[in-house]
C-alpha positions in Angstrom: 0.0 0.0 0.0 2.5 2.5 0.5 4.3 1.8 -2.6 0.8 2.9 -4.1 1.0 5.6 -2.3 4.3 6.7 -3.1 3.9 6.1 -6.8 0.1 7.9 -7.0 2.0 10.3 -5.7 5.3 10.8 -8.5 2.1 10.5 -10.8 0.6 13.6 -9.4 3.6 15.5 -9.0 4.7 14.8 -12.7 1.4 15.6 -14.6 1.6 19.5 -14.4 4.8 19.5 -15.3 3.6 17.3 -18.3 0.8 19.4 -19.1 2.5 22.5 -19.3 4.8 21.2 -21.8 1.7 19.9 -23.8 0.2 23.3 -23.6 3.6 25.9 -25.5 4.9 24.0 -28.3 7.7 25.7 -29.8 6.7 27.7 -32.8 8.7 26.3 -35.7 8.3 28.5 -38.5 4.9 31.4 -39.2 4.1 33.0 -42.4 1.7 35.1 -43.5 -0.3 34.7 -47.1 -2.4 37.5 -48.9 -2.6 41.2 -50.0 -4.2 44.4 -48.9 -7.7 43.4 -48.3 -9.7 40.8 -46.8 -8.3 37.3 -47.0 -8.8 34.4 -44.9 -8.2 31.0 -44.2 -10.3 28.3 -43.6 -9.0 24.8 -44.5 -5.6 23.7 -44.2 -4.6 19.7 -44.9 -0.5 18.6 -44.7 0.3 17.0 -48.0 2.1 13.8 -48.7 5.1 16.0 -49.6 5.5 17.6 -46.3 3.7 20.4 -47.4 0.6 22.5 -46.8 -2.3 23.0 -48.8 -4.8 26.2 -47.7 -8.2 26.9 -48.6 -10.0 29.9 -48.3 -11.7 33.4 -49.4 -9.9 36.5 -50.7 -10.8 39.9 -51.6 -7.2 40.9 -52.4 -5.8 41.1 -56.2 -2.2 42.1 -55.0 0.3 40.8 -52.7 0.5 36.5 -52.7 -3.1 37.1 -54.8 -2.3 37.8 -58.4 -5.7 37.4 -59.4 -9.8 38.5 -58.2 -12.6 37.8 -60.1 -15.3 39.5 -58.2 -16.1 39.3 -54.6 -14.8 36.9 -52.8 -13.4 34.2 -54.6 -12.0 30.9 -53.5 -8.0 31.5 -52.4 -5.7 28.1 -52.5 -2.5 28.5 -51.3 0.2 25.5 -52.2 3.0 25.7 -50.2 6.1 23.3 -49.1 7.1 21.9 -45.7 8.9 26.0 -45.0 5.9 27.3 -45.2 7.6 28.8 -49.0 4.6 29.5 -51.5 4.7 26.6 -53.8 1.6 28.2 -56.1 -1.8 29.8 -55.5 -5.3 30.0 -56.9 -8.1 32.2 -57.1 -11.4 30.4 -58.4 -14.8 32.1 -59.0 -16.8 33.9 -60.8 -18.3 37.5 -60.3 -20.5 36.8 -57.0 -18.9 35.4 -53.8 -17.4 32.5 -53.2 -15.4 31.2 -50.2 -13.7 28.0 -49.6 -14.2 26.3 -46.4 -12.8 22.8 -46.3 -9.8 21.2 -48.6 -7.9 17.5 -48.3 -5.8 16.3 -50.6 -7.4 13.1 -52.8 -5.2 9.9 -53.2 -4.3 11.0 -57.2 -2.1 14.0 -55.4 -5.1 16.3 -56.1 -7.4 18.4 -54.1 -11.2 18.2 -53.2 -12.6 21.6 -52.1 -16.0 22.5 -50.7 -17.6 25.6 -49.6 -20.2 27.9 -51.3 -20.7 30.2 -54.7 -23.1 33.0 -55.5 -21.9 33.4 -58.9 -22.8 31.6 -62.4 -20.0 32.7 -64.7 -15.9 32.8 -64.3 -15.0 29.3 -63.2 -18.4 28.3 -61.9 -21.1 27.1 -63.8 -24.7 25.1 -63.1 -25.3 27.8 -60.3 -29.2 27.1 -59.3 -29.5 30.6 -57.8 -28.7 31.9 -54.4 -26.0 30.7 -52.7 -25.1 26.8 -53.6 -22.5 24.4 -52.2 -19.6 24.2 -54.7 -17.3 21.6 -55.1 -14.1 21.6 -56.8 -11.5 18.9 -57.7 -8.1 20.4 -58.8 -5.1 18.0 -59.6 -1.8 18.7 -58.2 -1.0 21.6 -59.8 -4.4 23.8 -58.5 -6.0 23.2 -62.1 -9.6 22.4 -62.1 -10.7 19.4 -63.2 -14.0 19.7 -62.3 -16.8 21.6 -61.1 -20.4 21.1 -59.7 -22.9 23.5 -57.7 -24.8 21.6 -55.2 -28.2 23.9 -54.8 -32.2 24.0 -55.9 -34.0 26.9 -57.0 -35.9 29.3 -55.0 -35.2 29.6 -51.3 
């Protein structure tokens, strides 16, 4: 029993110490991604190459955003196991659009889901309103294809 005792008691002592250390990893790298307006992440997945891949919604058209096609569009940020930008991609159409979940698919690609208010630019089959849309890109952040998820009316 007092062994118990004795040992219930290193436990005790230990486990703040423990948790502490749990609680203030050490920062390894931080980097910041987008331009002069409004841009934000939602998503992020680590990639099979050590990477990062980052999904979200800009409003920017300078800085790491080289391109907006109306509102918000969806913003997908490629970048390698530094945190170095790798590529980016702005997808959408004239109405808003923001990304809120990525992975990357077993082909190396990327699914990405979130919603679109726009039927022109990259998205197409809009039903009106806002609709879910889903992307699939390949490696390289190129679509390869597209669908709205949405009915007509409210």
């Amino acid at each position: 029993m007092k062994n118990l005792v004795q040992h219930g008691f290193l436990f005790l002592a230990f486990c703040p110490s423990l948790l502490l250390h749990a609680q203030t990893p050490d920062i390894i790298w931080k980097k910041c991604f987008g331009g002069s307006n409004i841009d934000a992440a939602y998503s992020a997945d680590l990639t099979t190459d050590g990477g990062y891949i980052i999904a979200g919604g800009a409003l920017s058209s300078d800085g790491d955003v080289t391109v907006n096609k109306g509102s918000f569009d969806y913003w997908i940020v490629k970048s390698d196991v530094s945190a170095d930008l790798q590529w980016q991609k702005s997808l959408g159409g004239s109405g808003e659009e923001t990304a809120y979940s990525i992975q990357q698919t077993a082909d190396g690609g990327y699914i990405v889901a979130g919603y679109s208010y726009s039927n022109d630019g990259d998205v197409s089959g809009n039903h009106g309103g806002s609709d879910y849309w889903i992307l699939k890109l390949n490696a390289a952040g190129d679509v390869e294809w597209q669908k709205c998820l949405g009915r007509i009316g409210r």
